[in-house]
C-alpha positions as CSV (number, residue, x, y, z in Angstrom):
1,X,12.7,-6.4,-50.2
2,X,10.4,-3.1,-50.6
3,X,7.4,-5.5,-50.2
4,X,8.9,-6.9,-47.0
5,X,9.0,-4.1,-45.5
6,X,5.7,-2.8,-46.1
7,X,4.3,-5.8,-44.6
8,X,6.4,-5.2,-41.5
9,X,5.5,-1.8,-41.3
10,X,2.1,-2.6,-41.7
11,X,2.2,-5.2,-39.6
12,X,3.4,-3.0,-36.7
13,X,0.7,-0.5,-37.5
14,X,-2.1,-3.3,-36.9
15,X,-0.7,-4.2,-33.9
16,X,-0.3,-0.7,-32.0
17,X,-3.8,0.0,-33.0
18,X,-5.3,-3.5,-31.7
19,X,-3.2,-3.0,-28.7
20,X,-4.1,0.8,-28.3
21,X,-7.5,-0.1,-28.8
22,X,-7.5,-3.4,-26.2
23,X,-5.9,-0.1,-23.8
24,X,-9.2,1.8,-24.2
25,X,-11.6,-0.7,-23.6
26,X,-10.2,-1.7,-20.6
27,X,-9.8,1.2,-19.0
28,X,-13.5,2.8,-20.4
29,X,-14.4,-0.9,-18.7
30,X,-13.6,0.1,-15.3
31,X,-15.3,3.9,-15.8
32,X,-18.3,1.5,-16.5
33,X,-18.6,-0.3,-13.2
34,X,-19.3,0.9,-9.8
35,X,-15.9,0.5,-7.7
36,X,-17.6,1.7,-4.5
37,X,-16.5,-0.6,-1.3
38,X,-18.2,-0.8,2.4
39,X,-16.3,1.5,5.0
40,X,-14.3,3.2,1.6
41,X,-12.4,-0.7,1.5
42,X,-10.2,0.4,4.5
43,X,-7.6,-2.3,5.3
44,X,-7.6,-5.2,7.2
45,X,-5.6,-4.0,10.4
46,X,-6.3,-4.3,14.0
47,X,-9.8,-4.1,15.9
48,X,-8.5,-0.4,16.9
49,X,-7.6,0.4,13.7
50,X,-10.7,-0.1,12.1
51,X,-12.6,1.3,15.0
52,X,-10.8,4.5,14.9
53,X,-11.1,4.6,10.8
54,X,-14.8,4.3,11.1
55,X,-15.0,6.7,13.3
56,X,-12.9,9.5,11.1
57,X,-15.4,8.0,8.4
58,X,-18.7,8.4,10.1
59,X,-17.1,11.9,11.2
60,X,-16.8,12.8,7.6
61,X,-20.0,11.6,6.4
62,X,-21.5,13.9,9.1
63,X,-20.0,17.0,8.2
64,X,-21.4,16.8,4.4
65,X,-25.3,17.7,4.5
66,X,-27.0,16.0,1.9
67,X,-28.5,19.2,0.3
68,X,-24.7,20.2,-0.1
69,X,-23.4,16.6,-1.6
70,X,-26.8,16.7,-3.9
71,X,-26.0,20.3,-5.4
72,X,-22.4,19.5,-6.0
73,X,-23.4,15.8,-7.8
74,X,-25.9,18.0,-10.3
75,X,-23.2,20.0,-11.1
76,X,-20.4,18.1,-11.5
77,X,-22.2,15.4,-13.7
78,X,-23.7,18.6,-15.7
79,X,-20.5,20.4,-16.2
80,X,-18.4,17.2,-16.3
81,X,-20.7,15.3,-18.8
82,X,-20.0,12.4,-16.7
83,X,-22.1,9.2,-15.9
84,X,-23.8,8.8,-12.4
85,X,-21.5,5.5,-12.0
86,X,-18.3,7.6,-12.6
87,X,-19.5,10.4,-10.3
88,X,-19.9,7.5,-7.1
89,X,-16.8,6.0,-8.2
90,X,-14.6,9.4,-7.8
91,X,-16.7,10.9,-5.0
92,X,-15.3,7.5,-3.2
93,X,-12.1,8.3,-3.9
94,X,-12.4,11.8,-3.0
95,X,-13.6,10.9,0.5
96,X,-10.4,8.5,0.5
97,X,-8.7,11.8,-0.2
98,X,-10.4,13.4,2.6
99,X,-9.5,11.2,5.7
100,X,-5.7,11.1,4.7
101,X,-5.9,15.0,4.7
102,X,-7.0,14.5,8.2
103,X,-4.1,12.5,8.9
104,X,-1.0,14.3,7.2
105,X,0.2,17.3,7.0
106,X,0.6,17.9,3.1
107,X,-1.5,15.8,0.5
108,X,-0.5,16.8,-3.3
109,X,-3.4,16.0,-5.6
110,X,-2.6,13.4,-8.1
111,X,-5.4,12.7,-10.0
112,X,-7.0,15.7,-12.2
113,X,-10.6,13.8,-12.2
114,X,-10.8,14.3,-7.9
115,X,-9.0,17.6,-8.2
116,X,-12.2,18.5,-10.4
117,X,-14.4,17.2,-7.4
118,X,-13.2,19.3,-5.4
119,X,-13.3,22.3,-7.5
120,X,-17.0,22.4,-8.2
121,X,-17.2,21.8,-4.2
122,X,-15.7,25.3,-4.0
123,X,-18.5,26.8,-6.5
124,X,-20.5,26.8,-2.6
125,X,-18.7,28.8,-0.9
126,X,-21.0,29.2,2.1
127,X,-21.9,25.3,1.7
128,X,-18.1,24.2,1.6
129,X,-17.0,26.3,4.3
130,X,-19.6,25.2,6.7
131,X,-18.3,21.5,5.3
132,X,-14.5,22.5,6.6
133,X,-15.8,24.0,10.0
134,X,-17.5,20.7,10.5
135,X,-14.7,18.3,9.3
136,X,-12.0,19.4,10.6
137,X,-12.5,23.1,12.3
138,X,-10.8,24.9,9.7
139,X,-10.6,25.8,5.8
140,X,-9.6,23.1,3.8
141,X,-7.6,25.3,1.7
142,X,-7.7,23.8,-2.3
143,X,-4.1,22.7,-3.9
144,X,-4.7,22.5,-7.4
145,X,-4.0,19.9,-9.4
146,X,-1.3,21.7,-11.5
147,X,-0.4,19.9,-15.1
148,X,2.9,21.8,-15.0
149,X,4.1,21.5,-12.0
150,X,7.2,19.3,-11.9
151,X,6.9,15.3,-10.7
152,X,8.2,15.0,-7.0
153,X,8.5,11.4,-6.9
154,X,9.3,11.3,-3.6
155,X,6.0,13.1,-2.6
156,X,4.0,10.6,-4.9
157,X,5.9,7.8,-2.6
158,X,4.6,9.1,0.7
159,X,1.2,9.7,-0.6
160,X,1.4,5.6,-2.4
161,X,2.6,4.4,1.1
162,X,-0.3,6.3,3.3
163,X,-3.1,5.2,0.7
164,X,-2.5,1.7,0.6
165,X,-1.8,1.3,4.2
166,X,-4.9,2.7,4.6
167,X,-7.4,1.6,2.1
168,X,-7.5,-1.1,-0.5
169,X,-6.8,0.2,-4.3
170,X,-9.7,-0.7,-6.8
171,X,-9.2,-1.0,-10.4
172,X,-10.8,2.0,-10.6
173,X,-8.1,3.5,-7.8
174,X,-5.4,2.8,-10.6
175,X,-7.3,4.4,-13.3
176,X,-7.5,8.0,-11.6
177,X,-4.6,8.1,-9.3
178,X,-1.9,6.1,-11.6
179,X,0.1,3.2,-10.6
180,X,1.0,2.9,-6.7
181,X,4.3,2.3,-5.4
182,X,6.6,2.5,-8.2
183,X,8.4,5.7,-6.7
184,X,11.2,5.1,-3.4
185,X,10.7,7.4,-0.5
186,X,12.9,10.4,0.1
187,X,16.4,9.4,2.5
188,X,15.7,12.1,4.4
189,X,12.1,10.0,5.5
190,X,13.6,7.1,5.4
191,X,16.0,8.5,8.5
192,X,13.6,10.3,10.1
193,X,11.6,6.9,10.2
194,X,14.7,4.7,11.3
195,X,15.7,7.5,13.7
196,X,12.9,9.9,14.8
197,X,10.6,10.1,17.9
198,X,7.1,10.1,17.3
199,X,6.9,13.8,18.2
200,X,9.5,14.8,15.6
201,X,7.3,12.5,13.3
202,X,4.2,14.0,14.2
203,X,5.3,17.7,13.7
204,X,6.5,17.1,10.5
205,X,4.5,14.7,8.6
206,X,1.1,14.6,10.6
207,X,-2.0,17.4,10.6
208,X,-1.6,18.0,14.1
209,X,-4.6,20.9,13.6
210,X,-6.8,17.9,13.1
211,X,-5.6,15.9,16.0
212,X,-6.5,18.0,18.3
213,X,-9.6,19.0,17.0
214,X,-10.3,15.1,15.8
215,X,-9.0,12.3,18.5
216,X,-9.5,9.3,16.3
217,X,-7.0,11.2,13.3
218,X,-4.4,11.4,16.0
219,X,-4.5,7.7,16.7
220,X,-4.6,6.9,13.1
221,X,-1.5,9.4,12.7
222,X,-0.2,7.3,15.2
223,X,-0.7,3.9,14.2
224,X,0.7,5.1,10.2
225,X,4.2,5.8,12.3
226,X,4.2,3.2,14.4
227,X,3.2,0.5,11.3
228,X,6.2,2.5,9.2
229,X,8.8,2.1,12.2
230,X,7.7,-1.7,13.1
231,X,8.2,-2.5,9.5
232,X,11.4,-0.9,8.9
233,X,12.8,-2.6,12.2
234,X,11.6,-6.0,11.0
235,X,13.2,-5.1,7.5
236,X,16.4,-4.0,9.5
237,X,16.4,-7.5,11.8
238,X,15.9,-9.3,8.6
239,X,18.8,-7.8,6.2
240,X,21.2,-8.4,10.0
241,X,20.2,-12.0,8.9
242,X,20.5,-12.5,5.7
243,X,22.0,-10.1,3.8
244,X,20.6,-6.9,1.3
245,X,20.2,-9.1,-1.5
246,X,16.9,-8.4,-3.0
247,X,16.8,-12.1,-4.7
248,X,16.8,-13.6,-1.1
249,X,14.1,-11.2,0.5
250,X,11.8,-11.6,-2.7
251,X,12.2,-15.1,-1.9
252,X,11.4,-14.4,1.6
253,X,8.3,-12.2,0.7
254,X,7.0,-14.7,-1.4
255,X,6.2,-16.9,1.6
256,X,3.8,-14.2,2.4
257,X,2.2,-12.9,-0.6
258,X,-0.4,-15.2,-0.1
259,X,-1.2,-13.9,3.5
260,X,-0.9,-10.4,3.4
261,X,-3.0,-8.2,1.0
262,X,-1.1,-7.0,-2.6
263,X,-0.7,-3.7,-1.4
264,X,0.5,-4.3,2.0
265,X,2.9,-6.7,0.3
266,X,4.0,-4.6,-2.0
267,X,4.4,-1.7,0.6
268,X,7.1,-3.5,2.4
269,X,9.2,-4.4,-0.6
270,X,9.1,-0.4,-1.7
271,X,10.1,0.3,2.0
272,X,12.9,-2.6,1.8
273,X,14.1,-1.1,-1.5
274,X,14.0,2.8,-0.2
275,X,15.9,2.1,2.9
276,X,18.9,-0.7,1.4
277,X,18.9,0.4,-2.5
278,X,17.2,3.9,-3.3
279,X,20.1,4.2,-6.2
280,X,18.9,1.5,-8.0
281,X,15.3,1.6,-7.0
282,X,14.1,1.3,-10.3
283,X,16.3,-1.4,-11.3
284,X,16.0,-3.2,-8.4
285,X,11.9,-3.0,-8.4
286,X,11.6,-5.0,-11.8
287,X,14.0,-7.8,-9.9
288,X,11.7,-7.8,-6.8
289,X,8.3,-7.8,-8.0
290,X,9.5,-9.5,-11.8
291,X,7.3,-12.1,-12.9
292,X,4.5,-11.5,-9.8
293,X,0.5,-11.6,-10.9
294,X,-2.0,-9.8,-9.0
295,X,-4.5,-12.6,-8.2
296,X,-7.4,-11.2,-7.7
297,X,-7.2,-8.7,-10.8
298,X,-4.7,-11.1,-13.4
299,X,-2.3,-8.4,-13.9
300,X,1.5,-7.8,-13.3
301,X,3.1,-5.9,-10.4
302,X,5.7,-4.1,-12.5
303,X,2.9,-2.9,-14.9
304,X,0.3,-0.5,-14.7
305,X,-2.1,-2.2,-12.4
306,X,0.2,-2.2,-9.2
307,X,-1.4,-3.2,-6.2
308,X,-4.8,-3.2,-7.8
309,X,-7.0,-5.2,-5.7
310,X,-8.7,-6.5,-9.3
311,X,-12.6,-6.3,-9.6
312,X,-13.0,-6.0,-5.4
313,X,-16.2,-4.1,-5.0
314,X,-16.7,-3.6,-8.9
315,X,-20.3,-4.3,-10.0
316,X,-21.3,-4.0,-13.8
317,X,-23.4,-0.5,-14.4
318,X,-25.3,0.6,-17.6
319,X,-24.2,3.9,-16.8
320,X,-21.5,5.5,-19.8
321,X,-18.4,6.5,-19.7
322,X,-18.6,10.6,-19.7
323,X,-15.3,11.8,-20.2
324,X,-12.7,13.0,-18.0
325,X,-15.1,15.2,-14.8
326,X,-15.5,14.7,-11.5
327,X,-17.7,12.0,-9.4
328,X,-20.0,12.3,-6.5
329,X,-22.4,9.8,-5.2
330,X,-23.9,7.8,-2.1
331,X,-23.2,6.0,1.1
332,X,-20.0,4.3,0.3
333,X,-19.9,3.6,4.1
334,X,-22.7,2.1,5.3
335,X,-21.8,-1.6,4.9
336,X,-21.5,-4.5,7.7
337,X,-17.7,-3.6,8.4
338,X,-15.7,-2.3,11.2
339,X,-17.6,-4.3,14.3
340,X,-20.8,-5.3,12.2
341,X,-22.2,-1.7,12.0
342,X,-20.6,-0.1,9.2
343,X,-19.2,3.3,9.7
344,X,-22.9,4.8,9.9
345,X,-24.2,6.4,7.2
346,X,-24.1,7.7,3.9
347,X,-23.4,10.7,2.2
């Protein structure tokens, strides 16, 4: 019996290990490739959409000199220990961070990695506030990513809802941010989203600074409510229909998962599930996205690779895997999208 068990035992060993090892190599995997997408992967929307993205974009791009971009990439990669592929991946997804700070009016910091970005940033003071003037015509004032400051889940919802409908995750995405839309959104957003004008919306969600000083943020700001609202009403006329059971509409939504991109698809299920069953979110979440695969990337839904748009602008790199710093890097918008000319530029 004693042998038995120590071949259990062992057994169970072996296999945490192998699967704790499997765990590393596929996330050091994705720190090895370059996850760096034309126009910073902005979504698939309308003509005005994109125009007005690559605008903000282009805007952006602008206000960074390269002298300033080139200082803070030697240092992060020097102080950071980091490889010159993980310094363009997370200076993307920094700029990502970027254009939604034009857009709303709070953006908590999720990810420690572009938190450290935008620390060394700050080590040029003159440099980085010549960056803000330009940007957005006034200090962008850091929020640090604190390790013991408590989970707001509902925060983490608002800022999972905004990203996707914005930009397309990456493998990569998943790896420094977390898993995206696995949190419900607050009731009290939820009503102000069923119920609120846009004014009400603007003034407390939106950066209103920056729309004034940035026309193209306040017709993003805009189309973010008016995509929120349309979706919820559609949700609304289709629960009138057919009923609140989450079996029928992941039926429903499986007619099209093959037309809409994951996130996008999985955006309206989390706003489906906020607004008819925030007590059972959790629950209901396994029912609604149980048994889906991610196409493009193999992996489930439910698991840690939510809404990952799989190996979509990932390119193999020699570069190494340096640890946990910051990233900086080149053009990541000077591609053929938005109207054939790319958003103009690189960083």
């Amino acid at each position: 019996m004693e042998m038995i068990a120590f071949f259990l035992l062992t057994l169970f060993i072996a296999i945490v290990i192998i699967v704790n090892a499997f765990y590393r190599s596929a996330k050091k995997s994705n720190r090895n490739r370059l996850y760096v997408l034309t126009d910073l992967g902005i979504q698939n929307h309308s003509e005005s959409f994109k125009k007005d993205m690559c605008t903000l974009i282009s805007h952006l791009e602008a206000s960074l000199p390269e002298h300033y971009t080139e200082q803070v990439k030697e240092r992060v990669i020097r102080e950071h220990k980091i490889s010159l592929t993980e310094w363009e991946n997370r200076w993307f997804e920094w700029k990502r961070y970027l254009v939604m700070i034009a857009l709303l009016k709070s953006v908590p910091m999720f990810s420690r990695d572009v938190d450290d970005v935008w620390h060394e940033m700050l080590m040029f003071t003159r440099e980085y506030d010549e960056f803000s003037r330009k940007f957005l015509k006034t200090k962008l004032h850091h929020v640090p990513n604190a390790p013991d400051q408590p989970f707001n889940p509902h925060e983490r919802a608002w800022f999972d809802i905004v990203y996707t409908l914005l930009f397309k995750p990456t493998k990569y995405s998943i790896s420094v941010w977390g898993s995206f839309l696995k949190h419900p959104l607050s009731q009290e957003l939820v009503n102000d989203l069923e119920n609120g004008s846009f004014d009400q919306l603007s003034s407390k969600y939106l950066n209103q600074h920056a729309h004034t000083e940035v026309p193209a943020s306040a017709r993003l700001g805009r189309f973010i409510v008016q995509y929120l609202k349309s979706q919820i009403a559609e949700i609304h006329g289709y629960v009138y229909k057919h009923g609140t059971s989450v079996s029928k509409f992941r039926h429903h939504q499986s007619t099209k998962k093959s037309e809409t991109d994951l996130a996008l698809w999985m955006l309206n299920g989390v706003l489906f599930l906020s607004v008819f069953h925030p007590d059972h979110f959790a629950e209901q979440y396994q029912s609604l996205f149980r048994g889906s695969v991610v196409q493009s990337g193999g992996s489930s839904p439910s698991g840690c690779s939510s809404c990952g748009s799989g190996d979509n602008g990932g390119s193999d790199s020699g570069g190494s895997d340096g640890g946990g710093g910051s990233s900086c890097g080149g053009g990541s918008c000077g591609g053929g999208g938005c109207g054939g000319g790319g958003c103009g530029g690189g960083s």
